[in-house]
Each structure stands twice: as C-alpha cells, then as structure tokens.
PASEBA-1860 file (N, C-alpha, C; in nm, 3 decimals):
! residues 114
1> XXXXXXXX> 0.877/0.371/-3.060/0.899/0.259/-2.973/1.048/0.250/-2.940 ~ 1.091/0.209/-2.825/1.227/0.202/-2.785/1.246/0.101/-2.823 ~ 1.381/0.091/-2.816/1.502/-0.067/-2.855/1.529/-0.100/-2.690 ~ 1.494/-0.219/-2.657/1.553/-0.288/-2.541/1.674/-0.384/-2.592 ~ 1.758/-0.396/-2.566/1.962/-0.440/-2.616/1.940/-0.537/-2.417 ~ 1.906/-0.662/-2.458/1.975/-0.715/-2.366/2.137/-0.825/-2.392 ~ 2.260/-0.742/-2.301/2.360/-0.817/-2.312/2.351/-0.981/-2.298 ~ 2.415/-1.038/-2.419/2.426/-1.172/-2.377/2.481/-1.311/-2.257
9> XXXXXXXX> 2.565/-1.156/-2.198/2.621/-1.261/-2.070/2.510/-1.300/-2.003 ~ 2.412/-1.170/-1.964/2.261/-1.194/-1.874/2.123/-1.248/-1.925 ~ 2.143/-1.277/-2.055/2.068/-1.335/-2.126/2.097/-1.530/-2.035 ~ 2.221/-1.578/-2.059/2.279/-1.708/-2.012/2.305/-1.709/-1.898 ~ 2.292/-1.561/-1.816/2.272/-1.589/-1.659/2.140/-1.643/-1.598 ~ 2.034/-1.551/-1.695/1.895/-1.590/-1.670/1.851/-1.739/-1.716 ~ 1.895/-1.809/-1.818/1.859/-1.902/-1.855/1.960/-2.031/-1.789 ~ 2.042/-1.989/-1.742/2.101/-2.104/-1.641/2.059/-2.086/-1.528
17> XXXXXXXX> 2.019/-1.994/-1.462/1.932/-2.006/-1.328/1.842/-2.030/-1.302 ~ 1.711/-1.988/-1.419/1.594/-2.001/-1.369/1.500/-2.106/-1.464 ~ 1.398/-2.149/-1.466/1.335/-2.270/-1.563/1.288/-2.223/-1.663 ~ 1.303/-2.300/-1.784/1.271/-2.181/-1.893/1.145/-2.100/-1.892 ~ 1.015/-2.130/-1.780/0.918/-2.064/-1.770/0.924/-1.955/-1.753 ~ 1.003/-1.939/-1.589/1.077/-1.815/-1.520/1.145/-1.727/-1.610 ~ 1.249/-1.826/-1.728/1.331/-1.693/-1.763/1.257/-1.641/-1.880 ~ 1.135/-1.699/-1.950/1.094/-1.648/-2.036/0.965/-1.523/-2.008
25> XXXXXXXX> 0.929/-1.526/-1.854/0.875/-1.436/-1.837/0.946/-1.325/-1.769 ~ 1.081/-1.307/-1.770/1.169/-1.226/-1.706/1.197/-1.137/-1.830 ~ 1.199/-1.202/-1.956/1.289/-1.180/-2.065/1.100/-1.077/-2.112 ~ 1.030/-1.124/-2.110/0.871/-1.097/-2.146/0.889/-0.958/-2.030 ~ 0.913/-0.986/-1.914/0.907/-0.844/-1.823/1.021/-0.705/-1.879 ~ 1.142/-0.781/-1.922/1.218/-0.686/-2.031/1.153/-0.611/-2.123 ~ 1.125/-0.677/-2.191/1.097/-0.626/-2.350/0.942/-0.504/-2.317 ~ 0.876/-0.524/-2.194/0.759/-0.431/-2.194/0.803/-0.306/-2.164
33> XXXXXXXX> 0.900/-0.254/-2.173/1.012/-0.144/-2.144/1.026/-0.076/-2.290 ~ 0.953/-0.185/-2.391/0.986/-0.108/-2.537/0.842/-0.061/-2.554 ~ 0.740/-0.073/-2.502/0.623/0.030/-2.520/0.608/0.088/-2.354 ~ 0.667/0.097/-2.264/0.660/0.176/-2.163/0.804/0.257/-2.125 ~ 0.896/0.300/-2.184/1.031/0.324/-2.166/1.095/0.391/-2.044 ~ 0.958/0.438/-1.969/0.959/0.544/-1.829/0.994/0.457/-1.683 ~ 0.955/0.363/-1.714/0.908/0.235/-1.607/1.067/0.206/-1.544 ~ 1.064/0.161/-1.439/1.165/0.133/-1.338/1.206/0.236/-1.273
41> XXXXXXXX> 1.296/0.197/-1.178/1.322/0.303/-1.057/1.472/0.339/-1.071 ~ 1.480/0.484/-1.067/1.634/0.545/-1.126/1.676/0.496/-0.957 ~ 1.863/0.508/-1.016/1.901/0.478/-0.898/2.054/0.556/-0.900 ~ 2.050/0.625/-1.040/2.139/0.726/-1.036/2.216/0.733/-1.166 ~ 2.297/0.843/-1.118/2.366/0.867/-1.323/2.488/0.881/-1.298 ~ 2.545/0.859/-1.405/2.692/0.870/-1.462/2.690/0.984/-1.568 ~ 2.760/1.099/-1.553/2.734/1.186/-1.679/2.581/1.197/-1.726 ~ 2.593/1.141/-1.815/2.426/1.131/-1.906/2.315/1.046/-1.884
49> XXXXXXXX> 2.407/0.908/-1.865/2.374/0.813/-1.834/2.258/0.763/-1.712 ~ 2.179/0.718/-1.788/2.135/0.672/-1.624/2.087/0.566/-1.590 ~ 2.075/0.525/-1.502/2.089/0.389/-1.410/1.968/0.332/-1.352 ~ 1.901/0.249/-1.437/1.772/0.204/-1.347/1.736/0.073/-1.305 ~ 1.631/0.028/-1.237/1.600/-0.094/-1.223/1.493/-0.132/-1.237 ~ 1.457/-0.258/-1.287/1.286/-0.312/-1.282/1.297/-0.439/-1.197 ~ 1.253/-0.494/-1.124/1.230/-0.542/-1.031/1.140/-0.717/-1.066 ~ 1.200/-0.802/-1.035/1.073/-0.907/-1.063/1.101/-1.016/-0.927
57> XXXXXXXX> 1.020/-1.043/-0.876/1.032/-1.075/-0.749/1.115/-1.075/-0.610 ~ 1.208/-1.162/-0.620/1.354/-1.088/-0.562/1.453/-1.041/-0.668 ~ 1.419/-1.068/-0.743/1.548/-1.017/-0.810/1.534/-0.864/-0.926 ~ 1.683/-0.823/-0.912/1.643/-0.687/-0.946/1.716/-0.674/-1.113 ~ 1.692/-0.609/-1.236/1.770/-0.604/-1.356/1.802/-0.470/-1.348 ~ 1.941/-0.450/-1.397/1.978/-0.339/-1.416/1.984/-0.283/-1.564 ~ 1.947/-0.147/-1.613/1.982/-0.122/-1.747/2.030/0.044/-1.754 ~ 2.077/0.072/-1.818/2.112/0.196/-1.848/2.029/0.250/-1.980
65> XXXXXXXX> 2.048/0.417/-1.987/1.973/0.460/-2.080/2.004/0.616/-2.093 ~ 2.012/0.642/-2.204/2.060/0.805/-2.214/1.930/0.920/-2.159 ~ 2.005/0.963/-2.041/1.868/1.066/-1.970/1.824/1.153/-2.034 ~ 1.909/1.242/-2.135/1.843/1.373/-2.222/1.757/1.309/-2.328 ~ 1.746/1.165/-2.418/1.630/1.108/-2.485/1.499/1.080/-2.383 ~ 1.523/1.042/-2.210/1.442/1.003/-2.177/1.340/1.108/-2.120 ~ 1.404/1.222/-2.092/1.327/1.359/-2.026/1.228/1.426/-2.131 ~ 1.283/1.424/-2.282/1.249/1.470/-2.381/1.129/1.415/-2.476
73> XXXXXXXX> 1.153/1.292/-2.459/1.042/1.212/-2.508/0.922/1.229/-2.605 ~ 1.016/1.277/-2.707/0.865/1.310/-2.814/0.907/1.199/-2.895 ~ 0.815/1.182/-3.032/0.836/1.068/-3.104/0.933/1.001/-3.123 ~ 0.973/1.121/-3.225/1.129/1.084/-3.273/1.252/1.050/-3.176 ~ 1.249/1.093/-3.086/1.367/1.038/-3.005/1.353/0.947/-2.945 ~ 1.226/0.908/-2.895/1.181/0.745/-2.842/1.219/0.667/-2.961 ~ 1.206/0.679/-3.104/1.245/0.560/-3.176/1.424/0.572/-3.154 ~ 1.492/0.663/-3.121/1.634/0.651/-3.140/1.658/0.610/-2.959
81> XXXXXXXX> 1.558/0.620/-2.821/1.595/0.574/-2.743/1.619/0.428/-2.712 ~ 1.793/0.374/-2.666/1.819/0.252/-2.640/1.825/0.225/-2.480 ~ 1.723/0.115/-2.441/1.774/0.082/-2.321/1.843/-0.067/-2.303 ~ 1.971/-0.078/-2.253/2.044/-0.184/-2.247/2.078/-0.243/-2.132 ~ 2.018/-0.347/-2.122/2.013/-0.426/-1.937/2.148/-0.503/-1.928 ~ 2.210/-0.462/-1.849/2.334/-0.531/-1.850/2.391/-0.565/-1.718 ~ 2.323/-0.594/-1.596/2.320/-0.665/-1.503/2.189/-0.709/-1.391 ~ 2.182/-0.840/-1.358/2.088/-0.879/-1.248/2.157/-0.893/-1.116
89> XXXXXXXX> 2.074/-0.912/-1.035/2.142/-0.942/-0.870/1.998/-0.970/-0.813 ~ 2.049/-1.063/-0.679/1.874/-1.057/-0.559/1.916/-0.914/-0.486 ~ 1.844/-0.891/-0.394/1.826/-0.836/-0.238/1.943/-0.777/-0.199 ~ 2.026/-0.933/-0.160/2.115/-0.909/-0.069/2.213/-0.844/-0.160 ~ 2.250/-0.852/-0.271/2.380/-0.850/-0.346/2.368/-0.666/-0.458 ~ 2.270/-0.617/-0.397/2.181/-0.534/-0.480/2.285/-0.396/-0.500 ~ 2.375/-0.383/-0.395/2.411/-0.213/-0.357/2.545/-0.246/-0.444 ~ 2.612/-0.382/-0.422/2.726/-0.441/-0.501/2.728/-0.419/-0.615
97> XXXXXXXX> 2.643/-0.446/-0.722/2.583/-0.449/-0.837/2.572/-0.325/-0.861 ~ 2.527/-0.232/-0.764/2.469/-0.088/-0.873/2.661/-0.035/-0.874 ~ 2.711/-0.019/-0.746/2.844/0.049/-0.729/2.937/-0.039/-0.854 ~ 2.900/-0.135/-0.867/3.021/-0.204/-0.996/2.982/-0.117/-1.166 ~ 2.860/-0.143/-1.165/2.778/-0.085/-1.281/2.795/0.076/-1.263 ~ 2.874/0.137/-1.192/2.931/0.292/-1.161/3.016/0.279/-1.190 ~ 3.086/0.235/-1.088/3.251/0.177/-1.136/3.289/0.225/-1.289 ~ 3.270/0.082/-1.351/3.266/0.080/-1.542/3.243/0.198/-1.610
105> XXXXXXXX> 3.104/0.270/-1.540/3.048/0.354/-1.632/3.182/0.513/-1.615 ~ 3.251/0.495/-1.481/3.301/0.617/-1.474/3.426/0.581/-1.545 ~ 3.480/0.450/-1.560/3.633/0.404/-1.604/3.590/0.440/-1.774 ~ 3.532/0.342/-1.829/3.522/0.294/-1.964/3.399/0.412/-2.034 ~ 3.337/0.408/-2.004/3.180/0.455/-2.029/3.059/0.386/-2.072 ~ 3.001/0.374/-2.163/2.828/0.294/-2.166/2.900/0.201/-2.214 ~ 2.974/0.175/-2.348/2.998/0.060/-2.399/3.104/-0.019/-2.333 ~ 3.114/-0.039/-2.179/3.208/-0.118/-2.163/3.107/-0.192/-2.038
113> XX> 3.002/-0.192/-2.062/2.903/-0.296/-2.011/2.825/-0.390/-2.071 ~ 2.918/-0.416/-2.188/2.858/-0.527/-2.285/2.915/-0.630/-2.261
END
C-alpha cells in the first residue's frame, strides 16, 4: 500500500475554503490514491520526479511521486512508494500552478514543496 503525505499548508487551504463536508470528501478523494497509486493524470517530470493530478470537480490537486517506484510496481516498492500532494488550484489558475510546482522542483528539488 502507498503512503499519501499531504502538506499541511493544503490541508488549511482545503479546510478554509470549502465546508467541512466538501473538504472531508476531498481529503477521502486523497487518501484512495493509497490503494490505487496509478490514478491521476501525469502532467510531467522533473528528473525522476513526477507530476500528477486528480481532479475533483473544478478543482485540480497536485502531487508528486518518484516515477522509477511507480513504473516498477511490484510489492515491495509500492510499500516504500510516497505520494505527496502539495498544491491545489481551479481551471483558470491550473497552468500557473503546474509551472510554479516546476519551478521549485528544478531550484530546490522534492523536498522544497513542503
């Protein structure tokens, strides 16, 4: 089973925006990523890294995840695969969001999106 790591800034983004119904089924749409780890739509890589999204109505979550655990996918490396969501955006704000979440990843690398 994978580890889903959601950052705490977007943890208090989701729960100041939306009603706790909303954010608790956003946070519920997260975590199904730890028995499906394949799910969302790549949107590109940094080095190893790669860049995806899952989608819940308008709005889109971003997480990263190491691509050589995810191609490989036998037991053992699904328990050591981490995926870590570390930004949301709607629609309009969507292309902003992925190019910033590049940005970081090419300056700092994975851990400077916490």
């Amino acid at each position: 089973m994978a580890r889903v790591e959601i950052v705490r800034s977007l943890v208090l983004e989701i729960q100041k925006r939306f009603s706790r119904k909303e954010a608790n089924e956003m946070l519920d749409l997260i975590e199904t990523l730890e028995r499906q780890p394949a799910k969302g739509k790549l949107l590109g890589t940094v080095g190893a890294i790669i860049i995806k999204e899952l989608k819940y109505e308008k709005y889109r979550f971003y997480f990263l995840t190491d691509g050589f655990v995810l191609k490989t996918m036998d037991g053992e490396a699904l328990a050591d695969l981490l995926l870590r969501f570390v930004r949301m955006s709607d629609k309009k704000h969507q292309q902003q969001v992925i190019d910033e979440i590049k940005e970081v990843l090419k300056k700092i690398g994975p851990m400077g999106c916490t």
